[in-house]
C-alpha positions as CSV (number, residue, x, y, z in Angstrom):
1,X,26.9,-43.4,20.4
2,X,25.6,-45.4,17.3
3,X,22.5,-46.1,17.1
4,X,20.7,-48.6,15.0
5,X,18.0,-47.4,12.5
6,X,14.7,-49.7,12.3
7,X,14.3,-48.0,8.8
8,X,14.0,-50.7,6.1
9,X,16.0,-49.7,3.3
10,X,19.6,-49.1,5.0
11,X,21.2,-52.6,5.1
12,X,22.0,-55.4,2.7
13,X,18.6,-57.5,3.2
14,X,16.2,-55.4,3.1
15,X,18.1,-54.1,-0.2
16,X,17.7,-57.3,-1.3
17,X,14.3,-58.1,-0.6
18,X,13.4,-54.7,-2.8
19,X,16.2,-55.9,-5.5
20,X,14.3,-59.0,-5.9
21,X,10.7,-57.2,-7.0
22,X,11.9,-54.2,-8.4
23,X,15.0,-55.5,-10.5
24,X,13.9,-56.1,-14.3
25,X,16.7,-58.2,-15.0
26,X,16.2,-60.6,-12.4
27,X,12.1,-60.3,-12.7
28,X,12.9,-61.3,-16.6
29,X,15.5,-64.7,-15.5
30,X,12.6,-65.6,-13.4
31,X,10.1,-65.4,-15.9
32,X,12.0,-66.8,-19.0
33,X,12.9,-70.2,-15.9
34,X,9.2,-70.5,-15.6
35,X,8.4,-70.2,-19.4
36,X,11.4,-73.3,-19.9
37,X,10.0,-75.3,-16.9
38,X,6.9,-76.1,-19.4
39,X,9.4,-78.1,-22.1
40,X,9.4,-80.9,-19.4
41,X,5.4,-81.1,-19.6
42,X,5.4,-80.5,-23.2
43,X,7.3,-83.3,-23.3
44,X,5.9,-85.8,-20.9
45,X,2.6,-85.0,-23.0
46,X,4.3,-87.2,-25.7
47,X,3.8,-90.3,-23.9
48,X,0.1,-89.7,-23.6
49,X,-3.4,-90.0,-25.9
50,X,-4.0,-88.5,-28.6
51,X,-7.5,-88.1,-28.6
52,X,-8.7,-86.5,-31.7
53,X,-12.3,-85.1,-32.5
54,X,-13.3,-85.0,-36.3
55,X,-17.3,-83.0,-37.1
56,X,-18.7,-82.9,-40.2
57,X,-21.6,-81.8,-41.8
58,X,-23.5,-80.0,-44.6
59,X,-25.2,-80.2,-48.1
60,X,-24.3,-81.8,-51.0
61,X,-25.6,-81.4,-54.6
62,X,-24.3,-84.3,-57.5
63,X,-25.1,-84.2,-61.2
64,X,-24.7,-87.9,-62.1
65,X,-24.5,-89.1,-65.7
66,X,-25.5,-93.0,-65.8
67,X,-24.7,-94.6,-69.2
68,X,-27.6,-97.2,-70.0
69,X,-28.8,-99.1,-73.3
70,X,-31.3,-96.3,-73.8
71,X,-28.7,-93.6,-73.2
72,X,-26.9,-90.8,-71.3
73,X,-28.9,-90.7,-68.1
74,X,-28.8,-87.5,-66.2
75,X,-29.5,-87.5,-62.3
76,X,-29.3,-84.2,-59.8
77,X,-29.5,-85.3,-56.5
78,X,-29.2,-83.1,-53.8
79,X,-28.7,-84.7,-50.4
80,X,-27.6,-84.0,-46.8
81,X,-23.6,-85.6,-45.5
82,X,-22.7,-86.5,-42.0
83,X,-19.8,-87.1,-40.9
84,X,-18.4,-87.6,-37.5
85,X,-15.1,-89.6,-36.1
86,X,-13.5,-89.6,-32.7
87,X,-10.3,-91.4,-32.9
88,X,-7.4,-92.4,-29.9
89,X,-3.7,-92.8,-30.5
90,X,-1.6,-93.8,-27.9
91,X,1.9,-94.2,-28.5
92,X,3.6,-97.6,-27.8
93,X,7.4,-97.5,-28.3
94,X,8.7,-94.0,-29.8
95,X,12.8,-93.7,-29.4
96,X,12.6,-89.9,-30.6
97,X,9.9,-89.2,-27.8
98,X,12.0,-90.8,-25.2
99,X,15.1,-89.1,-25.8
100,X,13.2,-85.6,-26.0
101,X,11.9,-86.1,-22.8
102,X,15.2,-87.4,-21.3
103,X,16.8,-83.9,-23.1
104,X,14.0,-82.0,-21.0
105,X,14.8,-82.9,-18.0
106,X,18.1,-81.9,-18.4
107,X,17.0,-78.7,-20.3
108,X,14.8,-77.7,-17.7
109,X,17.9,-78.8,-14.6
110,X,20.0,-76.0,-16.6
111,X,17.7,-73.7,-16.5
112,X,17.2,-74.0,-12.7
113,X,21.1,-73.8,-12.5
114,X,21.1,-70.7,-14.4
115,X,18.7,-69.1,-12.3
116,X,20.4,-70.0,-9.0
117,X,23.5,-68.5,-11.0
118,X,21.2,-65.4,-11.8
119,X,20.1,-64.7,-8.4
120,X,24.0,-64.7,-7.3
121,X,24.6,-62.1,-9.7
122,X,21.5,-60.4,-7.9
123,X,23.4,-60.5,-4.4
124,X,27.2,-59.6,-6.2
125,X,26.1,-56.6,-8.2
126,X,24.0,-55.4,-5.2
127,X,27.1,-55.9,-2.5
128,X,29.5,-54.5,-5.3
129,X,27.0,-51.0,-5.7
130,X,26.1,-51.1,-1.7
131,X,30.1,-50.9,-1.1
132,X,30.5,-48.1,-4.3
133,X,28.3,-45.8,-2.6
134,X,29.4,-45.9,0.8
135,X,33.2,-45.6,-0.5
136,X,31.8,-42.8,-2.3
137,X,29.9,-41.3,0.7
138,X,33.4,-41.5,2.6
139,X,35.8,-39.9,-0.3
140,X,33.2,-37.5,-0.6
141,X,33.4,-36.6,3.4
142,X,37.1,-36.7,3.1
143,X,37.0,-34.1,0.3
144,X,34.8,-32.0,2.2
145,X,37.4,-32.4,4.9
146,X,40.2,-31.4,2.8
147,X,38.2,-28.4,1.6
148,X,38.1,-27.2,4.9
149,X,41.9,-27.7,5.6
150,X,42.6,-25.5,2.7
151,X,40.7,-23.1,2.7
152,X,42.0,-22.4,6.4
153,X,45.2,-22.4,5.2
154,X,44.4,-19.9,2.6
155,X,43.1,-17.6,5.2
156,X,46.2,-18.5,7.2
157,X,48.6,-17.3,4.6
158,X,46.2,-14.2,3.5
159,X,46.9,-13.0,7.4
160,X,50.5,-13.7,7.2
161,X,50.7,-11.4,4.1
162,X,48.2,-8.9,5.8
163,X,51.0,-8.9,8.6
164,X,54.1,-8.8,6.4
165,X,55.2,-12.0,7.6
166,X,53.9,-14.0,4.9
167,X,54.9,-14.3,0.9
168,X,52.5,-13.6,-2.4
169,X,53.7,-16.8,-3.4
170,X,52.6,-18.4,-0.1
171,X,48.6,-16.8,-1.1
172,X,48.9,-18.3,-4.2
173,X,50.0,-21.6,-3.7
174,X,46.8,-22.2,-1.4
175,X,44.9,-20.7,-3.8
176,X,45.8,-23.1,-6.6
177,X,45.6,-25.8,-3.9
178,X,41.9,-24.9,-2.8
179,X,40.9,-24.5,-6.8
180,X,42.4,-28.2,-7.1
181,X,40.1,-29.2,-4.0
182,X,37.1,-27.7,-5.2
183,X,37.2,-29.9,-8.6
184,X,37.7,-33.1,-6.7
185,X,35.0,-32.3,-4.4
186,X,33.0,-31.8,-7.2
187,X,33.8,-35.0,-9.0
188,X,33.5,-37.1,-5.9
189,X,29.9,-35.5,-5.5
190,X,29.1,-36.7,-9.1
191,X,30.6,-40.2,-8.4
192,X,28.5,-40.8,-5.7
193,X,25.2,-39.5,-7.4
194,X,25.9,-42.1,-9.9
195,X,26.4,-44.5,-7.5
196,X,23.5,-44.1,-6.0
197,X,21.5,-43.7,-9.4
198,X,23.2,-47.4,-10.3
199,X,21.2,-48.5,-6.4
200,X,18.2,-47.0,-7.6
201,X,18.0,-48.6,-10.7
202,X,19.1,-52.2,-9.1
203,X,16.9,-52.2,-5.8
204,X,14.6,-48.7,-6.5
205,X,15.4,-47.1,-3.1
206,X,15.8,-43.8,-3.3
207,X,16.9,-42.8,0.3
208,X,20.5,-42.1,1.1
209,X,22.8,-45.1,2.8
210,X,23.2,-44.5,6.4
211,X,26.2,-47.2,7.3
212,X,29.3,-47.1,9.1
213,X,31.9,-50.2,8.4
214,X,33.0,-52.3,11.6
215,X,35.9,-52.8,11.0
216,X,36.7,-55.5,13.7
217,X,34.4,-57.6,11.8
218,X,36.5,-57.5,8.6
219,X,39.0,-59.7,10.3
220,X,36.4,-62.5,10.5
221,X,36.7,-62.4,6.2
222,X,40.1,-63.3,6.4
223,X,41.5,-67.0,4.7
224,X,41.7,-69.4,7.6
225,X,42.9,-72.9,6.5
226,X,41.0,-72.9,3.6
227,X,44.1,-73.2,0.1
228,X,43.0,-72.5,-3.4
229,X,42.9,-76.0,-4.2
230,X,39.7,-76.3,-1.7
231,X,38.5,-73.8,-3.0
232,X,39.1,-74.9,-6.7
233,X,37.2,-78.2,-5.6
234,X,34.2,-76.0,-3.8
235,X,33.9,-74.8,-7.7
236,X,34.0,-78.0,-9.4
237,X,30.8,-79.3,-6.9
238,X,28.9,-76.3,-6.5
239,X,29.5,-73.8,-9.2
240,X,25.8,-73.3,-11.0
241,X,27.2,-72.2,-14.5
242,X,29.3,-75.2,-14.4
243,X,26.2,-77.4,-13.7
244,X,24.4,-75.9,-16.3
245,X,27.0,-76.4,-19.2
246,X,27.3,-80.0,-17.9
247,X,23.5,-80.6,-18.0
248,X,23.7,-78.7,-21.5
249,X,26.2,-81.4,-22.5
250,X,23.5,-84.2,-21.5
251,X,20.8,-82.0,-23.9
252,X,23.3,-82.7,-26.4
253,X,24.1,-86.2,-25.9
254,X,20.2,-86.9,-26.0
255,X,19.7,-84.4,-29.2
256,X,22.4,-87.3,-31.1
257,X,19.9,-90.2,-29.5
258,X,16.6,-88.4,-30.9
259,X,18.1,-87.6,-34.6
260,X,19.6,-91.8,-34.3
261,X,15.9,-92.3,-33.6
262,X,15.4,-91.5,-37.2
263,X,16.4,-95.0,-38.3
264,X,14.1,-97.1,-35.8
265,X,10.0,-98.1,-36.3
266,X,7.2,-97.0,-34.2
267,X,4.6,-98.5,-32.5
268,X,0.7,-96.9,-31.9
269,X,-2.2,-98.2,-30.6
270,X,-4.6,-96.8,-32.3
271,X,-8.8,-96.4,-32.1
272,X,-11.1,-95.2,-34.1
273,X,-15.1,-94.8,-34.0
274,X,-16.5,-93.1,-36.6
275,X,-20.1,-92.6,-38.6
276,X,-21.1,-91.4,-42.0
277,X,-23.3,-90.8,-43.7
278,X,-23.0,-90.0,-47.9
279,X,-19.7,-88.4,-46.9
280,X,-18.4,-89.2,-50.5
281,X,-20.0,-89.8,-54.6
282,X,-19.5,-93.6,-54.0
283,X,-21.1,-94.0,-50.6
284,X,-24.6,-92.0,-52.0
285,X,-27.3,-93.4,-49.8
286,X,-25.4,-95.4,-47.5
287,X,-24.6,-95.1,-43.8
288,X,-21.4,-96.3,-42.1
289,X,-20.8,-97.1,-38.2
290,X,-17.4,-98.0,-37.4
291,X,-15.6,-99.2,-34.5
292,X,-11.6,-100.2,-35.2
293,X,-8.6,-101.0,-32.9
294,X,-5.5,-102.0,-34.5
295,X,-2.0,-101.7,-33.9
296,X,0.2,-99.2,-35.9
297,X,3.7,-99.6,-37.3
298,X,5.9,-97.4,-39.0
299,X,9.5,-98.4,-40.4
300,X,11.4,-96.1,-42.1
301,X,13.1,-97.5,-44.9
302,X,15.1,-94.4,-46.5
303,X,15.3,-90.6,-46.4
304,X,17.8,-89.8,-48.7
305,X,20.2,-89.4,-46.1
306,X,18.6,-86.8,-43.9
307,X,18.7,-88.5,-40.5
308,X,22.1,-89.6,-40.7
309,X,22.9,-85.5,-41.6
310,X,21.1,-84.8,-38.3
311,X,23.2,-87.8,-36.2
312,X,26.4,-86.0,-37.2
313,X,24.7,-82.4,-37.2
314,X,24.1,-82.9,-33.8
315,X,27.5,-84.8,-33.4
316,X,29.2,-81.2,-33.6
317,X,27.2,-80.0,-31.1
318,X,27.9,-82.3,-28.7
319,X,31.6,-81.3,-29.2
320,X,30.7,-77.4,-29.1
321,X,28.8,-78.3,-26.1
322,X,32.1,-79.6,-24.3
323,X,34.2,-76.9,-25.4
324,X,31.7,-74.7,-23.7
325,X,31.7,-76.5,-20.4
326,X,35.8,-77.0,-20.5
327,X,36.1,-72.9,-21.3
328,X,33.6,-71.8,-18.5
329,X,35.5,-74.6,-16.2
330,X,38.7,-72.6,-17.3
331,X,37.2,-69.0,-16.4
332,X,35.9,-69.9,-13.1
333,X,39.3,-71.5,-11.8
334,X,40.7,-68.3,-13.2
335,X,38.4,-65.9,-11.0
336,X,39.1,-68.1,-8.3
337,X,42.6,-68.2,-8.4
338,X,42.3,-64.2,-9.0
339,X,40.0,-63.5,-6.0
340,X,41.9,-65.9,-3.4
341,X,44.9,-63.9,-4.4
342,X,43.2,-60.6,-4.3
343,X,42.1,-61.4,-0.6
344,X,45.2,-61.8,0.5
345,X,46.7,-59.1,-1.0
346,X,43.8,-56.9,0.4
347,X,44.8,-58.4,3.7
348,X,48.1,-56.9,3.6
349,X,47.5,-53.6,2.0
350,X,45.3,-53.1,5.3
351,X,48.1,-53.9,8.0
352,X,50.2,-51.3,5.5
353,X,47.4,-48.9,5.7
354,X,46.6,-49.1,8.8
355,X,50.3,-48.2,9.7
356,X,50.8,-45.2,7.0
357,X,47.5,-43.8,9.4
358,X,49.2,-44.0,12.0
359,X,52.3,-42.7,11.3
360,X,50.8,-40.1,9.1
361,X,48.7,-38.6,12.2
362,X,51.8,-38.8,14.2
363,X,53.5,-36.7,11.6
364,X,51.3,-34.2,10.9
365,X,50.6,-33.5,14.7
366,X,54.3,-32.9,14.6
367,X,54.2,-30.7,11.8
368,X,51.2,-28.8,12.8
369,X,53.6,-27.7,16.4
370,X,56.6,-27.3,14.3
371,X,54.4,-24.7,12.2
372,X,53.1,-22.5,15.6
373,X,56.9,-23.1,16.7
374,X,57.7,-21.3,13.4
375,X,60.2,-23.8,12.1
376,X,57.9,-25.8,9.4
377,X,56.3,-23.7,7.0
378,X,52.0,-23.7,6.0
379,X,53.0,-25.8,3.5
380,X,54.2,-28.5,4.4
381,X,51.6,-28.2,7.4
382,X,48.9,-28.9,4.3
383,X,51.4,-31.5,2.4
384,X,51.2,-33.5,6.0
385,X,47.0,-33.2,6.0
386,X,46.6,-34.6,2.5
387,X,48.7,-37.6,2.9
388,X,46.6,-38.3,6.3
389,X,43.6,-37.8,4.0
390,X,44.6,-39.8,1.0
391,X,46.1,-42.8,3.7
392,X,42.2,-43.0,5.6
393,X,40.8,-43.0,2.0
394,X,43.2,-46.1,0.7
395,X,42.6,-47.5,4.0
396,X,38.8,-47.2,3.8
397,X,38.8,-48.3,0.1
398,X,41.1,-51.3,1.4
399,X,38.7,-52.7,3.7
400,X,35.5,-52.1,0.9
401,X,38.0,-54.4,-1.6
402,X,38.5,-56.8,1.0
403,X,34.9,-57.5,1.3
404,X,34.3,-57.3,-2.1
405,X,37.0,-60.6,-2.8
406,X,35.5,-62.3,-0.4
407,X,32.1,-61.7,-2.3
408,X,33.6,-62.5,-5.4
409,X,35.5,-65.6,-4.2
410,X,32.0,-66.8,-3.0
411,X,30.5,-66.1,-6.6
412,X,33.2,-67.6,-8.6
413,X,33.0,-70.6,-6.1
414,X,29.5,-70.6,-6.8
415,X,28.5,-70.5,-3.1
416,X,27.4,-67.3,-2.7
417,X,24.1,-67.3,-1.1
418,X,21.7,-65.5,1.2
419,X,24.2,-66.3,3.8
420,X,27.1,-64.4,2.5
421,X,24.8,-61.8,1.8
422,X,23.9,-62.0,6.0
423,X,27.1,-62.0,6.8
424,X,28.6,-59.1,4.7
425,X,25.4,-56.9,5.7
426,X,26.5,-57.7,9.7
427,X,29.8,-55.9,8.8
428,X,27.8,-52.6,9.1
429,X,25.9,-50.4,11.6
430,X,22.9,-48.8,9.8
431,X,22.6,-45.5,12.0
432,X,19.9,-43.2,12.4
């Protein structure tokens, strides 16, 4: 009887959960999103006052010369300067600021996309290490499994030769054979240490997995009506990569529009109160209290042909930019295509699987009487157990592959979500 653990590290979610807190990679995307999310403020600040906050004051000391009839007069005066401004400048019509802020918002809408992508990559890499180490677990189980078969048979055959009824050769051969099954045992042992090292790392849960595959739910992955072409379409709509490049295209489109803004005027409202007091030589002894408003224009006239460098500058870009978005458009319709394909190839490989158990239990239950009858020989006895062996170990690693192109369909459709991850993490029994 299975029985379900209430421990909180054994299934998909709760991997997750810890994934999402302890994985640097992830912790990293999230901060650099939130870092980016302030170019849309920065922005926006554009549009508003400038209010500006000018102090000065100190000592001054001026030897003046004054030429009169009589002569060369010479002055020192030593005096006190004041000087204090506070000044307002709020922009009126600004095409550069307008298109920076219109190239934030899309800035910032890739960003988001790219984090959506990030946290899919979260739930992929964990389901992809998740299945690793319980395939792992298993081919190490089998090994142990086959380990025991041949060293029986080794004992077997030393009896036989004890008796007279067996061969040196016969000792030998499962010799050699249990040497060979001790170094695959030991290589599947260090496979799934570094699987679970590579789980560690990702979610920082140190406790073996405790999970055993149902397979009946499986099935329930299997392609229903759904063609590549819906699937293809799923990509175009919903893919966050995609969105990204497009928004990245719209960056570029408004990078062109802010460089074009080179050629237009500007327009400031600008105010200004200020008072001083023997702030300069020529305004010795005098005091000055200011109030001005006055509307500011700028027209450029010429630059020597740096703004229209910029315009086709960021002209090329534009045209990278599309490139970009038309080769990741290419690569995802290629994973998709190569997933949807894989699934159904997965799909078959388990119906053939699941036969070549079936007829390979049948067969070695056969052989295994045939031996005690004395008319098949120990080994072919052990030839029959490995082929049972390496048939549940295909078939095993069949099912993990299935569930893992069904994963990666959902990625490269850029759908895969916490729901996915839910429904994958139903398709085991965490035991106790």
């Amino acid at each position: 009887m299975v029985v379900v653990s209430t421990q909180a590290h054994d299934d998909l979610n709760s991997l997750y959960q810890l994934a999402l807190t302890h994985n640097a990679d992830y912790r990293a995307a999230l901060a650099n999103t939130e870092a980016e999310r302030e170019e849309l403020t920065k922005a926006r600040a554009l549009f508003y006052p400038k209010v500006q906050l000018g102090l000065t004051r100190g000592r001054g000391n001026t030897d003046r010369i004054t030429q009169t009839t009589l002569g060369a007069i010479n002055t020192e005066l030593d005096y006190s300067l004041e000087n204090y401004s506070l000044s307002v400048k709020q922009p009126l019509f600004n095409r550069e600021t307008m298109a920076i802020y219109s190239g934030a918002k899309s800035y910032v809408s890739a960003q988001e996309s790219l984090l959506e992508q990030e946290n899919a990559k979260l739930i992929l890499k964990l389901v992809s290490v998740y299945l690793e180490t319980l395939y792992a677990q298993e081919r190490v189980q089998v090994q142990q499994r086959k380990l025991e078969a041949v060293s029986q048979q080794l004992r077997q055959a030393e009896q036989r030769y004890a008796h007279g009824s067996g061969t040196v050769v016969e000792v030998s051969e499962a010799q050699a054979n249990l040497d060979v099954a001790k170094v695959e045992q030991i290589q599947a042992s260090n496979d799934l240490l570094s699987s679970q090292q590579s789980l560690q790392v990702l979610t920082g849960a140190t406790n073996a997995l405790s999970a055993a595959l149902v397979v009946d739910g499986v099935s329930g992955l299997a392609l229903t009506t759904q063609t590549v072409d819906a699937w293809l379409a799923l990509a175009r709509q919903s893919h966050p990569e995609l969105a990204a490049a497009s928004q990245t295209v719209e960056v570029a489109k408004k990078d062109i529009e802010k460089k074009q803004a080179g050629h237009y005027p500007t327009l400031d409202l600008v105010g200004v109160r200020s008072y001083s007091q023997n702030d300069s030589n020529n305004t010795l002894g005098s005091r000055f209290d200011t109030t001005t408003i006055a509307l500011q224009m700028n027209v450029p006239l010429f630059a020597g042909g740096y703004v229209n460098a910029n315009v086709r500058q960021s002209a090329s870009r534009l045209t990278a930019s599309e490139e970009n978005m038309t080769a990741k458009s290419r690569e995802i319709e290629f994973n998709v295509r190569k997933y949807f394909q894989g699934l159904q190839a997965q799909q078959q490989s388990i119906s053939a699987y699941q036969q070549a158990v079936q007829s390979a239990t049948i067969a070695l239950d056969g052989t295994q009487k045939g031996f005690l009858a004395g008319f098949k020989t120990n080994h072919e006895v052990l030839d029959a157990q490995q082929k049972l062996f390496t048939n549940q170990l295909s078939l095993t690693k069949a099912y993990y592959s299935l569930i893992s192109d069904w994963v990666n369909l959902q990625f490269s459709s850029g759908v895969l979500s916490l729901e996915a991850l839910n429904r994958v993490s139903q398709l085991f029994i965490v035991k106790r």
